[in-house]
TORKOL-4160 file (C-alpha; in steps of 0.2 Angstrom, whole numbers, padded with zeros to 4 digits, m for minus):
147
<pt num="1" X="0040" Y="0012" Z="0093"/>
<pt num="2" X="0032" Y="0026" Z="0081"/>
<pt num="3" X="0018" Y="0025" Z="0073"/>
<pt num="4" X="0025" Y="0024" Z="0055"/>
<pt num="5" X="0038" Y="0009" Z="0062"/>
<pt num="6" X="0022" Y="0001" Z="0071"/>
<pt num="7" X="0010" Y="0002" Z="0055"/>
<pt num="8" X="0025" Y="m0004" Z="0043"/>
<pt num="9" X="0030" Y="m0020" Z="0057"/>
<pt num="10" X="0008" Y="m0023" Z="0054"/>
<pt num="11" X="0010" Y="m0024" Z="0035"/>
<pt num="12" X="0026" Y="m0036" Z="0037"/>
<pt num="13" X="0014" Y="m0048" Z="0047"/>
<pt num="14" X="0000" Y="m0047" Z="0035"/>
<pt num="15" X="0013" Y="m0050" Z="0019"/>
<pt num="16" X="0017" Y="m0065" Z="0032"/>
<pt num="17" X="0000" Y="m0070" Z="0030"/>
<pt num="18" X="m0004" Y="m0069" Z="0012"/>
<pt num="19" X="0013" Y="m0081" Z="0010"/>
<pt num="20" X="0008" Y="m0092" Z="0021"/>
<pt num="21" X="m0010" Y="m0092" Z="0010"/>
<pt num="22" X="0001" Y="m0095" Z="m0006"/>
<pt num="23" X="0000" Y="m0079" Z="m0010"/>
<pt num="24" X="0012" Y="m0064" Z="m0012"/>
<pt num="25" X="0022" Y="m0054" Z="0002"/>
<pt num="26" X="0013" Y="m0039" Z="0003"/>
<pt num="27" X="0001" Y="m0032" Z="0015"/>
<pt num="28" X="m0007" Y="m0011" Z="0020"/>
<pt num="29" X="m0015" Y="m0001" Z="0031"/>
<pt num="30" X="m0026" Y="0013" Z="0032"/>
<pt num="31" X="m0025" Y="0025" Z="0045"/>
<pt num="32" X="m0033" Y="0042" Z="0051"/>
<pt num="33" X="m0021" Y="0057" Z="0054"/>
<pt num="34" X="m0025" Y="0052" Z="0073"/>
<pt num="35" X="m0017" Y="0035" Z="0070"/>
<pt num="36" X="m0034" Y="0026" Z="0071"/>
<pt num="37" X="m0035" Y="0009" Z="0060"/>
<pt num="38" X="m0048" Y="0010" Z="0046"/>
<pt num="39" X="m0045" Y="m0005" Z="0038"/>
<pt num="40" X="m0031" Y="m0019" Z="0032"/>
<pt num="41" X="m0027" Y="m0028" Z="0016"/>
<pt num="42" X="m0017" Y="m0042" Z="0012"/>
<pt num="43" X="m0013" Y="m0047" Z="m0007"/>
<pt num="44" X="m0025" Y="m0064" Z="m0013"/>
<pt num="45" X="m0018" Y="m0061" Z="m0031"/>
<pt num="46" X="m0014" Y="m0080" Z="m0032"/>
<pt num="47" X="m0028" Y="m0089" Z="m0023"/>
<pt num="48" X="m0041" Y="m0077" Z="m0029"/>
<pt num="49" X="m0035" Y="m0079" Z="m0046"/>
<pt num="50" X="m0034" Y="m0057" Z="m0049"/>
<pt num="51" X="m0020" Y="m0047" Z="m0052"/>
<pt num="52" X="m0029" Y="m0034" Z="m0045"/>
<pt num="53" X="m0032" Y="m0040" Z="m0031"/>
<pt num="54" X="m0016" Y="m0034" Z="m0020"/>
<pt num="55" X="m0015" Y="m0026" Z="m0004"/>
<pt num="56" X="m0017" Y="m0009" Z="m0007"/>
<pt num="57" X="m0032" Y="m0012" Z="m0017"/>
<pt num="58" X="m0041" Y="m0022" Z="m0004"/>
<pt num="59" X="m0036" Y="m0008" Z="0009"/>
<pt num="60" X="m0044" Y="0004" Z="m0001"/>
<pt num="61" X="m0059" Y="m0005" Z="m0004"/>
<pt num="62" X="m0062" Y="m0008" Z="0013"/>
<pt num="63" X="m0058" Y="0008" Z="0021"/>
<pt num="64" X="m0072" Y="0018" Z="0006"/>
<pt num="65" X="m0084" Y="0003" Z="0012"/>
<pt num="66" X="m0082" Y="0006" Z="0030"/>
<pt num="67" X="m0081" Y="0024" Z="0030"/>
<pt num="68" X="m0096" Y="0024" Z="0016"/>
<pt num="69" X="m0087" Y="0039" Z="0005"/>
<pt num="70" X="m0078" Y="0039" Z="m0012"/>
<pt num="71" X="m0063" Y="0051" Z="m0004"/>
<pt num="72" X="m0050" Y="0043" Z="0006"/>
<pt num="73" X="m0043" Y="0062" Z="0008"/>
<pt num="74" X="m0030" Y="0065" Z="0024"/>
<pt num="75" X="m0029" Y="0046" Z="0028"/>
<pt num="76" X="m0013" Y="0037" Z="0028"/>
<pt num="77" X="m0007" Y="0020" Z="0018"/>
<pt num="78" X="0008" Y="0011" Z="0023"/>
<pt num="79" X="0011" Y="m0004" Z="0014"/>
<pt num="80" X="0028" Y="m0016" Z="0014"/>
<pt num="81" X="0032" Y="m0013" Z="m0003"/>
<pt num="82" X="0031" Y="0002" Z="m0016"/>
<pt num="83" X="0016" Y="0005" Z="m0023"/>
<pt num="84" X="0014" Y="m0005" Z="m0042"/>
<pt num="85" X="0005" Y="0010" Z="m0056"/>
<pt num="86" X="m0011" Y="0001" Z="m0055"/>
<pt num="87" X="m0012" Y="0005" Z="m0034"/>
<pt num="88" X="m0002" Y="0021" Z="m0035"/>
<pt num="89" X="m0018" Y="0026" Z="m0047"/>
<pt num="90" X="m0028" Y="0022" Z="m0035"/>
<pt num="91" X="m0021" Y="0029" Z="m0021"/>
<pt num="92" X="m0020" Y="0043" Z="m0031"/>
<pt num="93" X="m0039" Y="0043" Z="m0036"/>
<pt num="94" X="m0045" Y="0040" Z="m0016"/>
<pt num="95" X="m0036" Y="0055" Z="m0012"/>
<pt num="96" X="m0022" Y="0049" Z="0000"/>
<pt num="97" X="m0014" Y="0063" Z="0008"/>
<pt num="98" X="0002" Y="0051" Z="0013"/>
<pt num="99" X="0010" Y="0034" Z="0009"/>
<pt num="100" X="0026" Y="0026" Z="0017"/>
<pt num="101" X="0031" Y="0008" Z="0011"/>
<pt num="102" X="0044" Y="m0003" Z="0014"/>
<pt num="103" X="0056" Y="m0011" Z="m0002"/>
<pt num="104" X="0057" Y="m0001" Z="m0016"/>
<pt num="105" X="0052" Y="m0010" Z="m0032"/>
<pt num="106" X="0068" Y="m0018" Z="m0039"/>
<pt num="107" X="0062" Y="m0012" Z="m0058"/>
<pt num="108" X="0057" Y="0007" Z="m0055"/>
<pt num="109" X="0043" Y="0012" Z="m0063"/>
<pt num="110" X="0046" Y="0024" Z="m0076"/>
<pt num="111" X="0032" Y="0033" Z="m0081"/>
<pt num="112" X="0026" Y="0048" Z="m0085"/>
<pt num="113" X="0016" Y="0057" Z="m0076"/>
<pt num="114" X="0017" Y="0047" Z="m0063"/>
<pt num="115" X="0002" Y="0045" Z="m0050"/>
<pt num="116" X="0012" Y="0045" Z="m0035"/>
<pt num="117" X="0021" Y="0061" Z="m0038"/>
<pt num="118" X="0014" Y="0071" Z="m0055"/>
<pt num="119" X="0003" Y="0086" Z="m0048"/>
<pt num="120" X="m0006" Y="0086" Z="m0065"/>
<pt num="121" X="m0011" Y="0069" Z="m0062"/>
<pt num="122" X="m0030" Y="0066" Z="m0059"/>
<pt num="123" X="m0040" Y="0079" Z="m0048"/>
<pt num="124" X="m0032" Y="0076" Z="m0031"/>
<pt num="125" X="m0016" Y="0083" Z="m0024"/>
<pt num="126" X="m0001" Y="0072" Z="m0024"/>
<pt num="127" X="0001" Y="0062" Z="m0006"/>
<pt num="128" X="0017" Y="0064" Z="0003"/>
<pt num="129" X="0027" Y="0046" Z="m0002"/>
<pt num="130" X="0040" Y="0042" Z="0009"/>
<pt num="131" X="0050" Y="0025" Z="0006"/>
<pt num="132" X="0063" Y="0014" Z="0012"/>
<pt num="133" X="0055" Y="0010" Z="0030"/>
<pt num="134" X="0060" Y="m0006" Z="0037"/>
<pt num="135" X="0064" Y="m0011" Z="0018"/>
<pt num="136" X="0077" Y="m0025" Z="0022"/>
<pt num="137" X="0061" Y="m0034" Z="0032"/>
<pt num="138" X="0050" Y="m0032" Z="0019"/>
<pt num="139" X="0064" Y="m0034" Z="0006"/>
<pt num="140" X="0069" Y="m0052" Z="0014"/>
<pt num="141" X="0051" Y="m0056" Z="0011"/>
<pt num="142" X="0050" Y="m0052" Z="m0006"/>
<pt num="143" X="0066" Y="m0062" Z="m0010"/>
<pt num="144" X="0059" Y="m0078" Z="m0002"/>
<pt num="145" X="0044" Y="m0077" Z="m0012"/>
<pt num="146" X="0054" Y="m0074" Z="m0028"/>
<pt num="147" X="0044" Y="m0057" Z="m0030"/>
């Protein structure tokens, strides 16, 4: 197993933890470019009562926290499903040099620019996003959520 497959299949089993918390099917990681862990996040958006709280945010938060820096730059984030605007900025503003997730969104976002993929966007490079692995898992997920 690769580390992109091995990272994604950790993000399933955190999304599998926030359902079984009442909560959404999403989970992330954080990696170094060395394929070391630097933190986790799982959505709480329902039992924390904030829809902010999903699991890109929380990886980022933790992974600024741990590392004690503002700049996430030439980390990675894998995440089960793709990205919502609100973490896509962020990812965008920590300075994420890649992110893979899983299921697309079933609404594309439409926005322009977009954080993900404008390179006028904000002051950081876009990351490299690659979508689509192991979406039927995460997908699955999604659907028995009703997300």
């Amino acid at each position: 197993m690769n580390v992109d497959e091995k990272m994604m299949r950790r993000c399933i089993e955190l999304a599998k933890e926030s359902v079984d918390a009442g909560d959404y099917p999403f989970g992330a990681v954080i990696i170094s470019d060395q394929g070391d862990t630097i933190s986790e996040g799982r959505n709480r958006e329902v039992t924390e009562h904030d829809l902010t709280w999903h699991a890109e945010m929380e990886a980022i938060r933790r992974a600024t926290k741990s590392l004690k820096r503002n700049s996430l730059e030439g980390l990675i984030l894998y995440t089960n499903g793709q990205p919502c605007l609100m973490c896509s900025a962020a990812i965008r503003r920590a300075g994420l040099a890649r992110v893979v997730f899983g299921a697309p969104s079933q609404a594309p976002l439409r926005t322009h620019p977009h954080p993900l993929t404008d390179p006028d966007y904000g002051e950081s490079p876009p990351p490299v996003v690659e979508g689509g692995l192991l979406a039927e898992e995460s997908r699955a997920l999604q659907k028995d959520r009703g997300k």
